[in-house]
Structure formats: C-alpha cells, structure tokens
C-alpha positions as CSV (number, residue, x, y, z in Angstrom):
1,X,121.1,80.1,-71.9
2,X,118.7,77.2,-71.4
3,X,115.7,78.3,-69.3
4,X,114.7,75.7,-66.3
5,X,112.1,75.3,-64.0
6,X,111.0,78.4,-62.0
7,X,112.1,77.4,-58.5
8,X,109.9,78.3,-55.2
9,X,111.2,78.2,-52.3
10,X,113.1,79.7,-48.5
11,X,115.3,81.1,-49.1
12,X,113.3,83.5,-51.6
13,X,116.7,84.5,-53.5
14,X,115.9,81.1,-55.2
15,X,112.4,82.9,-56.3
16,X,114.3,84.9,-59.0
17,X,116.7,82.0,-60.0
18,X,119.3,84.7,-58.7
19,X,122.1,84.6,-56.4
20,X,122.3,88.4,-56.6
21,X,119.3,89.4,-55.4
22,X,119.3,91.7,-52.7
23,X,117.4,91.1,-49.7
24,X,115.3,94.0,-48.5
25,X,113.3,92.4,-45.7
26,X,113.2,89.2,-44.0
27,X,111.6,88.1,-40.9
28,X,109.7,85.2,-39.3
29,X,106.6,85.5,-42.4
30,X,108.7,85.8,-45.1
31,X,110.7,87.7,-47.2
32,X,111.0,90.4,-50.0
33,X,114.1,91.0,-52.4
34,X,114.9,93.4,-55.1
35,X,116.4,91.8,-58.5
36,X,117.5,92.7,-62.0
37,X,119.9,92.6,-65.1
38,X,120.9,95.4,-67.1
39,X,121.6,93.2,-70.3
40,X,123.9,95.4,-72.5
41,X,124.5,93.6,-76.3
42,X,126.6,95.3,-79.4
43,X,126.1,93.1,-82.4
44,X,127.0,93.4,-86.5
45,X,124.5,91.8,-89.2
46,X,125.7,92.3,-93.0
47,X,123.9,95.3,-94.3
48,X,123.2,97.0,-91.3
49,X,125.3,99.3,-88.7
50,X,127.0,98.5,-85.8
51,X,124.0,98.5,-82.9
52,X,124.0,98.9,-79.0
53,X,120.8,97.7,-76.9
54,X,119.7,96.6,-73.7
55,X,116.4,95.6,-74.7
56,X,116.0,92.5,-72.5
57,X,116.9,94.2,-69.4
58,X,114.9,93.7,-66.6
59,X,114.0,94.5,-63.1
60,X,111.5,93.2,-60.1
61,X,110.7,92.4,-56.7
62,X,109.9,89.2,-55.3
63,X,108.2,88.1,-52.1
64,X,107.7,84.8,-50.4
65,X,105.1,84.5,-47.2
66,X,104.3,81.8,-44.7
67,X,100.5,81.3,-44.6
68,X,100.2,77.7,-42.9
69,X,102.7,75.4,-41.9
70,X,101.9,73.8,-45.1
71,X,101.9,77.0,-47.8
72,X,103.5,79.7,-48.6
73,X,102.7,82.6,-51.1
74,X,104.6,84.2,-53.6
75,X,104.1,87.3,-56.0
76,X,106.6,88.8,-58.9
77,X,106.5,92.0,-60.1
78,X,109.0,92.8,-62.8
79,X,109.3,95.6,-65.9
80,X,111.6,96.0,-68.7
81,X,113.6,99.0,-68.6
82,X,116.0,100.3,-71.1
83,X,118.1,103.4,-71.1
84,X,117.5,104.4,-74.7
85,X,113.8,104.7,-73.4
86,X,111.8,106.5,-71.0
87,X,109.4,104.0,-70.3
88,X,109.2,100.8,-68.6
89,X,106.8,98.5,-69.6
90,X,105.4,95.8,-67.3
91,X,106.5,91.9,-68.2
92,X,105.5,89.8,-65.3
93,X,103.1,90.0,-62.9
94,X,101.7,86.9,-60.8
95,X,101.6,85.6,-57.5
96,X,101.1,82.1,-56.4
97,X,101.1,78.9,-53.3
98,X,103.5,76.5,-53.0
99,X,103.6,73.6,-50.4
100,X,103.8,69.8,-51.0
101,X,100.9,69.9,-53.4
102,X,103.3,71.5,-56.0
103,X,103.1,75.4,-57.0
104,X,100.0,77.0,-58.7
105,X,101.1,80.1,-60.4
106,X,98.7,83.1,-61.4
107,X,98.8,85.9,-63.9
108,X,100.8,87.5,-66.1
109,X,103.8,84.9,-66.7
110,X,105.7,83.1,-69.1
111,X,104.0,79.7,-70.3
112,X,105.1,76.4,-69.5
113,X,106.7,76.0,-73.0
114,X,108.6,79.6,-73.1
115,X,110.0,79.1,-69.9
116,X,111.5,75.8,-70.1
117,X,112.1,76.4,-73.8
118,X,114.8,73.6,-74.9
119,X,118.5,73.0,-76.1
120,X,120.0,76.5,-76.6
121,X,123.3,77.6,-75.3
122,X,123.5,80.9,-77.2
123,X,122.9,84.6,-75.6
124,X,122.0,85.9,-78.9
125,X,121.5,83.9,-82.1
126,X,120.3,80.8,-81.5
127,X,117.1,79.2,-80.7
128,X,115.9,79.2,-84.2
129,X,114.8,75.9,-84.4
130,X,112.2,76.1,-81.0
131,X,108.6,76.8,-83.3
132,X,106.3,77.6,-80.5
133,X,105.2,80.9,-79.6
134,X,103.9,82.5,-82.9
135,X,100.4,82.0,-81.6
136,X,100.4,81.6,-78.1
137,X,103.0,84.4,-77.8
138,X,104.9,82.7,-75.4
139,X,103.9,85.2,-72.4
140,X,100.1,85.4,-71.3
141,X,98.4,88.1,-69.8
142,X,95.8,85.9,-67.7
143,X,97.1,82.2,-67.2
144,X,97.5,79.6,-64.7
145,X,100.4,77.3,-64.4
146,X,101.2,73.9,-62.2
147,X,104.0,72.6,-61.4
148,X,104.6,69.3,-59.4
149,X,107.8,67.5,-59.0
150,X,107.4,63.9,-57.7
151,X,109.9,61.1,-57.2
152,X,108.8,59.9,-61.0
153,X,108.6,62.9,-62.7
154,X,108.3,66.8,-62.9
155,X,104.5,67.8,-64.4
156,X,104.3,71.4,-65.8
157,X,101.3,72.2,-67.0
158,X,99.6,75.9,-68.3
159,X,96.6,77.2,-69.3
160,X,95.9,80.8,-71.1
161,X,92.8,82.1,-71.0
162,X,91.0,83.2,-74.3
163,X,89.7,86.8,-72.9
164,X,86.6,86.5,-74.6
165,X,89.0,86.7,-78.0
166,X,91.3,88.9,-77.0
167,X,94.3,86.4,-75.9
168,X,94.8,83.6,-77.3
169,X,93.5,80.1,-75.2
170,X,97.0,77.7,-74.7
171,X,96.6,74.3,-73.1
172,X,100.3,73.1,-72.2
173,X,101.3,70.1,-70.8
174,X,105.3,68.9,-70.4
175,X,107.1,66.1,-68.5
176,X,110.8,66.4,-67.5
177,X,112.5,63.2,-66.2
178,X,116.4,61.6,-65.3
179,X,116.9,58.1,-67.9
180,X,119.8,56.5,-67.9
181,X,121.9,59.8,-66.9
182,X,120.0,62.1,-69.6
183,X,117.9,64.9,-68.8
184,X,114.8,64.5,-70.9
185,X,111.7,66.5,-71.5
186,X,108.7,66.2,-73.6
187,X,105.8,68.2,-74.0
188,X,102.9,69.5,-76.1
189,X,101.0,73.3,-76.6
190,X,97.5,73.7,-78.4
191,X,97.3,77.1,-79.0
192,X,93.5,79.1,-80.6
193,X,93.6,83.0,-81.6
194,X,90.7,84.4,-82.8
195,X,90.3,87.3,-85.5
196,X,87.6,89.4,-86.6
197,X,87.9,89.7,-90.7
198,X,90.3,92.2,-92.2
199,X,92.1,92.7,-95.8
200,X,95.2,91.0,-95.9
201,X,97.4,93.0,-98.4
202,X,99.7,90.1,-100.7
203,X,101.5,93.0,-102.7
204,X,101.0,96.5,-104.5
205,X,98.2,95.0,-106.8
206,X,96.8,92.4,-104.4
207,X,94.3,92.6,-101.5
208,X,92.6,89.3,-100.2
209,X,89.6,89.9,-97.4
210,X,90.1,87.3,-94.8
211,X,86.7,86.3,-92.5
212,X,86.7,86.3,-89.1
213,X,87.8,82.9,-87.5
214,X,91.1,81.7,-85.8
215,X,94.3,80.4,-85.9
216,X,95.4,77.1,-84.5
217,X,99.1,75.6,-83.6
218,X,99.9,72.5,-82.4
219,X,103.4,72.4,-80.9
220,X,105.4,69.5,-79.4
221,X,108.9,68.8,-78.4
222,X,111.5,65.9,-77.3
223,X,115.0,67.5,-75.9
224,X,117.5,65.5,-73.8
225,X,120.7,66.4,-72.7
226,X,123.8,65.1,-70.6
227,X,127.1,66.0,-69.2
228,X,130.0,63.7,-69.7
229,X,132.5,65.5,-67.3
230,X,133.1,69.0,-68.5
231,X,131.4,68.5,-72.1
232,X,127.6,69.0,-72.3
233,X,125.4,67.3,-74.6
234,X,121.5,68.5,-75.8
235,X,119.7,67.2,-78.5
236,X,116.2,68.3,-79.7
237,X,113.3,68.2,-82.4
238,X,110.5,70.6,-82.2
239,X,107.6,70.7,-84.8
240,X,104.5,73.1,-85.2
241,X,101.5,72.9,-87.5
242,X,99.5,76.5,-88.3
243,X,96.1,76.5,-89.9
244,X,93.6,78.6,-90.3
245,X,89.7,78.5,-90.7
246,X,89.1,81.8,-92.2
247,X,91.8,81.5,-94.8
248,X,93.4,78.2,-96.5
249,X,96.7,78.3,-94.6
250,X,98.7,75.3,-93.7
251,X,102.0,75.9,-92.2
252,X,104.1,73.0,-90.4
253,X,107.7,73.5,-89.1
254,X,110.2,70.8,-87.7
255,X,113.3,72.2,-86.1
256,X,116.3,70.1,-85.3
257,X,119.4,71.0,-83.1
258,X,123.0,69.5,-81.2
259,X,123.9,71.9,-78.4
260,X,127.5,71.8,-77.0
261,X,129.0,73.7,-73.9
262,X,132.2,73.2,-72.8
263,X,133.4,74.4,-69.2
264,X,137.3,75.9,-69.2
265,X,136.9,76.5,-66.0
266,X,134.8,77.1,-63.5
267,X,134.1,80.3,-64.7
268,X,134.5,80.2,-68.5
269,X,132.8,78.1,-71.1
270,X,132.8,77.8,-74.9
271,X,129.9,76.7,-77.0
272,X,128.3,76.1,-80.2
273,X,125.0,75.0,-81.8
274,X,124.0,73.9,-85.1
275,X,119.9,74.3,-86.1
276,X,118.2,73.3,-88.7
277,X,114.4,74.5,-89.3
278,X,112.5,73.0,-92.1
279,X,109.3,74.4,-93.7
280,X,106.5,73.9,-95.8
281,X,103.8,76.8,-96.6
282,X,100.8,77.0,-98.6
283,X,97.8,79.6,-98.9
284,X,96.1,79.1,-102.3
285,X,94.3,82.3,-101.6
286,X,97.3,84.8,-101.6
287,X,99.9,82.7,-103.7
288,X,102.0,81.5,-100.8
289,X,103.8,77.9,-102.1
290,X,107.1,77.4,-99.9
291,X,108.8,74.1,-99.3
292,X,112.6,74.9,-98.0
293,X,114.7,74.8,-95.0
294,X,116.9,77.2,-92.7
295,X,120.2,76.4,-91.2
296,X,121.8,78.8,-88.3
297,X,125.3,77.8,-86.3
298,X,126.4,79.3,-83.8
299,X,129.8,79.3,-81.8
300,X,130.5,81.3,-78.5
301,X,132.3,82.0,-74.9
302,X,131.2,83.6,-71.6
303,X,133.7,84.1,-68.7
304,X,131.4,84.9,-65.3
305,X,133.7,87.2,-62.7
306,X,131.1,86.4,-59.9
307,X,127.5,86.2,-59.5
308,X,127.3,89.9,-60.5
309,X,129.2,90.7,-63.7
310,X,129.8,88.5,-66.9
311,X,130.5,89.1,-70.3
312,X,130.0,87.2,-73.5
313,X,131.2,86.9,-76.9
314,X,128.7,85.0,-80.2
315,X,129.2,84.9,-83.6
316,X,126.3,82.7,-86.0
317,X,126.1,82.1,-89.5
318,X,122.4,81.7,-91.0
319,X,121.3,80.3,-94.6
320,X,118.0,79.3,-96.0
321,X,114.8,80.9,-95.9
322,X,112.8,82.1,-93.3
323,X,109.3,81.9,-93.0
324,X,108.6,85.2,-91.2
325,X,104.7,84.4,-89.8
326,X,103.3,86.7,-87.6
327,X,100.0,86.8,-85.9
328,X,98.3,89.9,-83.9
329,X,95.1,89.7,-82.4
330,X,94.3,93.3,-84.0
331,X,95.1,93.2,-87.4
332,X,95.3,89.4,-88.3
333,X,98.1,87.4,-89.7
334,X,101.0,87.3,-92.5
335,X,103.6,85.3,-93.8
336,X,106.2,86.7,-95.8
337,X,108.6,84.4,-96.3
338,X,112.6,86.0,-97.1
339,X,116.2,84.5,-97.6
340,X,118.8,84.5,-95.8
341,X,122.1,84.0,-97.7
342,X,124.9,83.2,-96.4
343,X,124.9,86.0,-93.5
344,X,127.3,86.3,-90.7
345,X,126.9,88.3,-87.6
346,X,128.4,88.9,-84.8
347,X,128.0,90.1,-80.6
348,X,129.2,90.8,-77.7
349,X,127.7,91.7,-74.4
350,X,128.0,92.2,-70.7
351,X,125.4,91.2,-68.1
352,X,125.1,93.1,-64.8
353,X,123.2,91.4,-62.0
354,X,121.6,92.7,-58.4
C-alpha cells in the first residue's frame, strides 16, 4: 500500500504506524513496544512453480523518551525474519528527537523517497513505474533525515552519507501539501556511487574494462491523489536519468500511473492500477541501444478482520521490456535489458500483525 510519513509521537504505538503493537512498558519517561508482521504471499508467474514466501516479514522494538518538556527521543530496532531461513538480518536501526522543531532521524533508515514512495495500491505487483532506488538503494546504512510539518507545508528532507565510497551519497528533498482537496507531493533525489574499475562481461565473446568512477541518478516526482467519497484517486509521473563517468552510459526512465481503490466497506476494498515505464538506453561501449516501454496492470482486493489479521488477493498483467539495471558498490554495474510478453501472474497473501 502507499507508504506515508513516519509519524512520532505519545502515544508511541503511532511510532510503528501500528495499532497492534504491544506495549511492554510505559511510565512517566516514556515508553517501549514490541511490533511485527509475518507477511505470508503465494504467487504464480508463467514459467515458473507455484511459490510460498515471507520474505518482507518483519519485526522490532520501538521506544519513545521524554528528555525536556520540549523533546522527546526515539530509537527503532527492527530485522527481517523468515521461516524458510535461519537467520535474521538487520533492516532498520536509528534513533532520533522530536519536539516542535520537527523530527531529525539517524541511522540506518529508509530515505525520504522510499518511504513516502508514491501512487501504488498493490501488495505485490505494482510500483513499477516509481524509478528511484537503483542507485541510492532506497535504504542507507548511515543517513540523516528531517521532517517538519508546518501550517504551509510538510518538508522531508535526507541525506546519505558517501562512507568514504562505500555507500552511495543521496541528497533528498520532497514537499507534500493539501490544494484544492488533492493530496500532492513533489520531490527530487541526487544520488553518486562510486566504483573502483572492473571487467564488465557483455556476452560469451565480450569483456569491456570499465575505470573507476561513479554513477549518477537524478530522480524526481509529482503524485497527487484524492478521495471522492468511497473512490480514491492517485495520479503520478516519475522520471530518472543514469550516467556514468567511467563508461558512456546514459539511461533515463519516465514512469506514469492512475491508482484506484475502492472501499466495500469498511473493511474490504478493491483496486487496480495501470503503469506505464518508458525507456531509453545507450552504452556505445558494450552495444547497449534500447528505446521501448513497459506496461504493468494490476487489479486486487483485501478484506481487514481487525487490526491483526488481513488477507489479500492480486493478479497483474505485464508487457514490454524491461530494463533490468543493477548497480553494486563491489562489482560495478549492468544492464541487461529482457521482455516481458504478455505475462500474467497471480497472489494471494495473509498479513499477521502484533
């Protein structure tokens, strides 16, 4: 569902945007809870097997402290955890003040563009046409966030540091604001990775040796949306631009979407998207040439028993070709562009909350 604005306050259950949480201590200085969601999904795509995952189920702890009159402090810790896997893996891990100055957030967190991320209903297959994150990586290890929310407007801003190379260095900047009944956000991401040089393979016969250097991507986006009664409306356009000093690459992206979501009842909605991603791709250097577009709908329902327990039912169908870009800080970057044609696939899944 659409991601919003992390929210900071007492009662700390509003911490982990959760209404399950459970409390395990609260007294006059604060508070702690325990949160999670066991996020169980069994999907089809054409050529593949029937699959069962839980791979975006989380867990964590929140706490929320008075320091002054003025402040209070805040910290997340959360991991993945998975029960086709032993281990859990850490995915957030900040802490942060909060008074009327706004929130400044520390550490290991989603950036300001992941988090608030755009028009997209689905649980599973959408989101397509949102092209941020292939450099910045939508999650930094060391970055510092702002939020402030004034009677104009709300600010979020982030910054990830570089690491001396290791991370990549994201300056983010987006504005959210009420017009004339629609809910409307812009914003921008400027996102550097360095490389050290490496041999880019291009096929069997083919090896190109890239320099070291860096990749850039400049990201920006305009979404708005609106309810008229049950019906709700979103509308967005995203674009990115990729280059790269240490090999001729120039990749730009524009994504386009309409997001509905209709509410049954109280507890049960329908809803579709449709997403359109165009692309153009060229590296002289290791024959890439690409000029096309991708298309991905998506219809679905979700009935919520209470704040605990919902399930949820998707179905998409995708065409066009995908760029398939990938960047890692270790080994460099590729793009291997593949079709997609004609595919439908299908999922359902249950979310568990506490």
């Amino acid at each position: 569902m659409k991601k919003t604005i992390l929210a900071v306050a007492i009662p700390a259950v509003l911490l982990a945007g959760n209404v399950s949480a459970f409390e395990a201590y609260s007294g006059d200085a604060g508070s702690v809870e325990v949160y999670g969601q066991l996020r169980a999904t069994l999907s089809k795509s054409p050529d593949k097997d029937i699959t069962l995952n839980d791979g975006s189920s989380r867990a964590g702890v929140n706490a929320l402290y008075t320091v002054t009159d003025d402040v209070d402090v805040f910290a997340r810790l959360e991991y993945s955890i998975s029960y086709d896997k032993d281990a859990m893996a850490n995915r957030l891990g900040y802490f942060g003040f909060t008074g009327d100055f706004g929130k400044v957030i520390l550490g290991k967190q989603y950036l300001t563009a992941d988090d608030l991320w755009g028009v997209d209903n689905s649980y599973w297959f959408g989101g397509s046409h949102i092209v941020q994150g292939t450099v910045s990586g939508g999650k930094h290890d060391s970055a510092v966030r702002y939020i402030l929310d004034t009677d104009f407007a709300t600010f979020d801003a982030s910054y990830g540091l570089a690491e001396d190379g290791a991370a990549a260095q994201v300056a983010e900047l987006f504005v959210s604001k009420d017009i004339a009944g629609f809910s409307v956000t812009a914003g921008v991401s400027s996102a550097e990775q360095e490389h050290g040089a490496f041999d880019y393979k291009v096929d069997e016969t083919q090896t190109v040796n890239v320099k070291a250097g860096a990749v850039d991507d400049l990201y920006y986006t305009l979404w708005a949306d609106r309810s008229f009664g049950d019906l709700n409306v979103g509308v967005q356009f995203a674009s990115s631009a990729m280059e790269s000093d240490a090999l001729a690459v120039d990749i730009d992206r524009q994504g386009y979407t309409l997001a509905l979501n209709y509410a049954l009842s109280a507890k049960s909605d329908v809803y579709g998207g449709y997403e359109l991603t165009e692309i153009e791709a060229r590296a002289d250097q290791v024959g890439l040439a690409e000029n096309d577009d991708y298309t991905n709908v998506y219809v679905g329902a979700v009935h919520r028993f209470n704040s605990y327990f919902r399930l949820w039912a998707e179905a998409a169908y995708s065409d066009g070709v995908t760029l398939g870009y990938k960047n890692n800080k270790n080994d460099g970057f590729s793009v291997s562009p593949s079709v997609v044609d004609g595919d439908a696939q299908f999922a359902i899944g249950a979310r568990v909350y506490w």
